[in-house]
C-alpha positions in Angstrom: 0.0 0.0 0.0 1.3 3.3 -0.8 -0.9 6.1 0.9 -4.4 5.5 -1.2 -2.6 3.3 -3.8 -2.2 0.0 -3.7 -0.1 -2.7 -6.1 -1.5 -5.8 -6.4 0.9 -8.6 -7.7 -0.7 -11.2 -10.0 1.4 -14.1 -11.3 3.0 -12.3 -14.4 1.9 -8.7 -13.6 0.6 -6.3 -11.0 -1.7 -3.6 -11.4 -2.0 -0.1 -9.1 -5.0 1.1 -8.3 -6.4 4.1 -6.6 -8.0 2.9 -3.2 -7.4 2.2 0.3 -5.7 -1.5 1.6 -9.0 -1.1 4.0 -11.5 -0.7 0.9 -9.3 -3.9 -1.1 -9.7 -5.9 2.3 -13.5 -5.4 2.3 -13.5 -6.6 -1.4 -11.7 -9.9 -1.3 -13.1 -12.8 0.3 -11.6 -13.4 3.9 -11.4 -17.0 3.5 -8.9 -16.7 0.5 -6.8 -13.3 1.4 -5.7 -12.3 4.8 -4.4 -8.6 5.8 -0.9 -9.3 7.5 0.6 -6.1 8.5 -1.2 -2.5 7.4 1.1 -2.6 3.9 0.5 -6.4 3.3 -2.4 -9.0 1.8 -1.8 -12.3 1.3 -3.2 -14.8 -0.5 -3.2 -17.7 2.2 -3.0 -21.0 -0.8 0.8 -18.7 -1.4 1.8 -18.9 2.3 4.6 -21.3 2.8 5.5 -20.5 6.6 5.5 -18.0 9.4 8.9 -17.8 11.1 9.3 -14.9 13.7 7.5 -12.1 12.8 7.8 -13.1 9.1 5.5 -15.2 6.7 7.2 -17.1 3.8 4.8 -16.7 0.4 5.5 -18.3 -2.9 6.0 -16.1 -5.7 6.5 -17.7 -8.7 9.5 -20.4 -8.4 10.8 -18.1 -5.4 10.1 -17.5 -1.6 9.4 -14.0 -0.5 9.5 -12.7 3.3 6.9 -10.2 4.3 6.2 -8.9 7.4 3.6 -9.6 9.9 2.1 -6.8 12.0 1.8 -7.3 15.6 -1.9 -6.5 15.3 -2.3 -9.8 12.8 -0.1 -12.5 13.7 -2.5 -13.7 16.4 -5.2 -13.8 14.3 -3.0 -14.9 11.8 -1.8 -18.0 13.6 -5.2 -18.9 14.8 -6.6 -18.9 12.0 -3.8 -21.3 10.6 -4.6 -23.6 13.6 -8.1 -23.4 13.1 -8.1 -24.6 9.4 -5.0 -27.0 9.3 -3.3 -24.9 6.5 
């Protein structure tokens, strides 16, 4: 998220669009996409691992780290426990 932009990565693009990470958030549906710090939302079928206060995603053939937020790695975690993924 950049201010009121946000860039959305797709496999072999990513678009920028003019609205909030709040507004995007309401849009997508939560059992796909999680919010995982106020810059970052993840698709959860992409997340490989949490390690510290970091979640491994898969991007193509390579691992990215991102950040977790304080506010979302509890409800994070739980909600990793709570559907085996």
């Amino acid at each position: 998220g950049l201010k009121d932009y946000v860039i959305i990565k797709l496999a072999k693009s990513r678009l920028v669009t003019l609205q909030t990470m709040k507004s995007l958030e309401d849009k997508l549906p939560d059992k796909i996409f999680k919010r995982i710090h106020r810059s970052y939302i993840v698709n959860l079928d992409k997340l490989e691992a949490i390690v510290g206060n970091t979640v491994e995603i898969k991007e193509g053939e390579q691992q990215v780290k991102l950040p977790i937020g304080k506010n979302y790695k509890e409800e994070l975690i739980a909600l990793i426990n709570e559907n085996k993924l």
